[in-house]
C-alpha angles and dihedrals in degrees: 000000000000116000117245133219122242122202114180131218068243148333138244118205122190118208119223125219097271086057097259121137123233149157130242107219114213122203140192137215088246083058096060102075085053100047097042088052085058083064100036088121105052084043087056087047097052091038098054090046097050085046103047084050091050101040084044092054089036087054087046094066124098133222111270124211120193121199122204139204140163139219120206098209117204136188102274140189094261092061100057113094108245102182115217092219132021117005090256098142098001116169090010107149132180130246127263102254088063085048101049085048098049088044080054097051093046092050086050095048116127090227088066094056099044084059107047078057101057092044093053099036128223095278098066098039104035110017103175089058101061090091089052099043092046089056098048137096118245094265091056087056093056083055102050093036087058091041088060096051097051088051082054084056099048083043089056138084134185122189129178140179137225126252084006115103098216130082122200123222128201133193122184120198126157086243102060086196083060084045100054088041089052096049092046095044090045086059095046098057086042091065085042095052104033091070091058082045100045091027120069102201095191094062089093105048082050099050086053096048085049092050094042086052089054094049092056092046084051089045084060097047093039086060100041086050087050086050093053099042088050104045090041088046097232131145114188104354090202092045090049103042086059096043082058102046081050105048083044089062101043091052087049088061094041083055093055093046104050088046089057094046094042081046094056087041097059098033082052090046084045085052093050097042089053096046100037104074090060088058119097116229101214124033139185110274096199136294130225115250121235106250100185103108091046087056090043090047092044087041091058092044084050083053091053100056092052091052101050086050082066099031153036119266085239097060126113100243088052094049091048094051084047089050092051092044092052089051092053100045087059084047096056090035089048096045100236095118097046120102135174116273128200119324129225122192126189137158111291108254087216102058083037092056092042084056099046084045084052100050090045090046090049085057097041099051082045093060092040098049080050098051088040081064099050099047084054088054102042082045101060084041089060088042095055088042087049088049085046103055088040085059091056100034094092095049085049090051093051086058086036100057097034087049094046087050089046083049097053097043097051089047086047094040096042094051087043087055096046089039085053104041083048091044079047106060092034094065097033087063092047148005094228088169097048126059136183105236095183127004123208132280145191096258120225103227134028142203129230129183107222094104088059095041094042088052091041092052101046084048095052089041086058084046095058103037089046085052089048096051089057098038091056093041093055092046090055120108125240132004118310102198129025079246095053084045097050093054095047103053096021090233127124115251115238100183149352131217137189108257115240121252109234104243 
């Protein structure tokens, strides 16, 4: 379309600030169309070249192929607090968001990676760098080692949801046999790794040196208690100290009761020595009684009797011999008759016995006064034992309570060693707590993202082209329609002429 002149009734010029005089060009929407088809050709350049760049780099990427696996995660040993010393905290555990995101962490490690590539080899994980990698020195193949790590790292994704204990892992290669192997091997080397990272091997070592150093330290107060209990001649100072409480007590109550005793022997000797010398020493035994009247008296009944054989009881003979044995029998009831026969005399067995009960007193209250001794003087021998062993009590509690400690840690110390080099091996030979859901697969289709780049290339070359045409047309000098005209100068337009091509 051939640009037009434009010559206005008259014309309003505007100066700029360095005195220059222009004109200020207004458009319209209605303008556009026309102006944008005056740099049609410089919109179809830019927008060919934008687009031959895009479509060539669309065309450039390749298919990409992501293989995918998950890991169910559960509480295990190695997350349970096991304290080295004391039970504070013991079998506290976290949740399982914190384990899900440690197990995360440990998945994501670089020395995972790094390892997956040295298992597998360059030539399955980064094939256009085994050239490379064959012509470098051993520190380029470090580089490129780590470089292809860390392209494992940028090809893989971990997710993981809350409140779920799994967590899903994804790798993309452009050989979806390569992505499946690198995935698999990745896990692999995660339940490989994790148990340097969750497992401290050396606890154990620790734990024994710690014990060994206690046993020493017990060695050393074993001897100096052996020291104390020798040069203070002493067995089993517990031992002692109650024999002693106990034999203290018994000779307390053998003291009372032979007090009490000594006390009844002398309050009975005190009895016999005020009683005795009222006591004759010889008393009569017995005496023999005279019998004379009684035979007298048997010997005129005998008479009667023989009387009455020959009389009558009323004669007078009779009645004489009655009347003599009447009179004799007043005489023997009245006493008159009765004399004193033969006398015997002895020692009185009661003053005998009082002075038997004396001598064996006198021996008794002896012994007793004796024993009465010796159990004083066992007694303050006890008591200065007893002070003795009070004086060193407090020496023997200090051994006895940094020997009981030492005890208790090395027995501690001794069944934690034995619990984690158990815990240990258990969990070096499986990973009860962690299991593989899905391993990884070739997968059968892939994505690629040249339909997105090759749309997103021709748009920003219509962009561009688009921003070039206005820019250009901006830029331009002069007016490019009478509207445009019009509205510029605020003048109405009379004509319009073709402008003339310069020859």
């Amino acid at each position: 379309m051939a640009s037009q002149g434009v010559f206005p009734a008259r014309s309003t010029l505007h100066a700029n600030e360095g005195g220059e005089w222009m004109l200020r060009s207004r458009y319209a929407p209605s303008d556009l169309p026309a102006l944008l088809w005056r740099e049609r050709w410089l919109m179809l350049a830019v927008f060919l070249a934008i687009a031959v760049v895009g479509v060539a780099f669309a065309f450039t990427l390749k298919q990409v192929y992501s293989a995918h696996s998950s890991v169910l995660v559960k509480l295990g040993q190695e997350y349970v607090y096991q304290p080295r010393s004391g039970d504070a905290g013991r079998g506290a555990v976290p949740d399982n968001d914190q384990i899900l995101q440690s197990e995360s962490e440990i998945m994501s490690s670089d020395a995972i990676k790094l390892n997956v590539v040295r298992r597998l080899g360059i030539a399955k994980v980064a094939p256009d760098q085994v050239k490379a990698y064959d012509a470098a020195s051993p520190e380029g193949r470090d580089l490129i080692v780590a470089k292809a790590a860390d392209g494992i790292g940028k090809a893989l994704k971990i997710d993981t949801t809350p409140a779920l204990p799994v967590i899903r892992l994804s790798y993309e290669s452009h050989d979806p046999r390569t992505a499946a192997l690198v995935l698999n091997t990745l896990l692999e080397e995660y339940l490989v790794y994790r148990r340097s990272v969750l497992l401290n091997p050396t606890a154990g070592g620790a734990l024994d040196d710690q014990r060994r150093a206690f046993q020493q330290r017990l060695g050393q107060e074993d001897s100096a208690y052996q020291n104390f209990l020798s040069s203070n001649k002493i067995g089993d100072f517990d031992a002692d100290k109650t024999s002693l409480s106990q034999l203290s007590a018994q000779i307390e109550q053998q003291q009372m009761t032979n007090d009490a005793a000594l006390r009844e022997k002398v309050g009975r000797m005190a009895a016999i020595d005020t009683e005795l010398p009222g006591i004759a020493p010889e008393v009569g035994l017995y005496h023999d009684g005279d019998q004379t009247a009684s035979a007298k008296l048997a010997d005129l009944r005998v008479q009667r009797e023989a009387l009455l054989s020959r009389y009558k009881p009323d004669a007078q003979p009779v009645k004489d011999m009655e009347a003599q044995i009447g009179q004799l029998e007043d005489a023997i009831a009245a006493g008159r008759t009765t004399t004193k026969g033969p006398e015997r005399t002895g020692l009185n067995p009661i003053y005998q016995a009082f002075q038997t009960e004396k001598l064996e007193l006198t021996a008794e209250i002896a012994g007793l006064r004796q024993t009465a001794d010796t159990l004083s003087e066992e007694m303050t021998q006890l008591t200065e034992r007893r002070l003795r062993l009070a004086q060193l009590e407090p020496q023997y509690q200090a051994f006895s309570v940094d020997r009981d400690a030492l005890q208790s840690n090395v027995k501690d110390l001794t069944a934690k060693a034995e619990e984690t080099e158990a815990s240990q091996r258990i969990a070096a030979a499986t990973n009860d707590n962690i299991r593989i859901v899905e391993r990884a697969t070739p997968p059968a289709e892939g994505k690629s993202l040249r339909r997105p780049v090759l749309l997103l290339a021709l748009v920003f070359a219509a962009f561009s082209a688009l921003c070039a045409g206005l820019l250009r047309m901006f830029l331009r000098p002069g007016m490019p329609t009478p509207a445009s005209a019009g509205r510029t100068l605020d003048l109405p337009v009379l004509g319009a002429a073709p402008l003339k091509q310069p020859a």
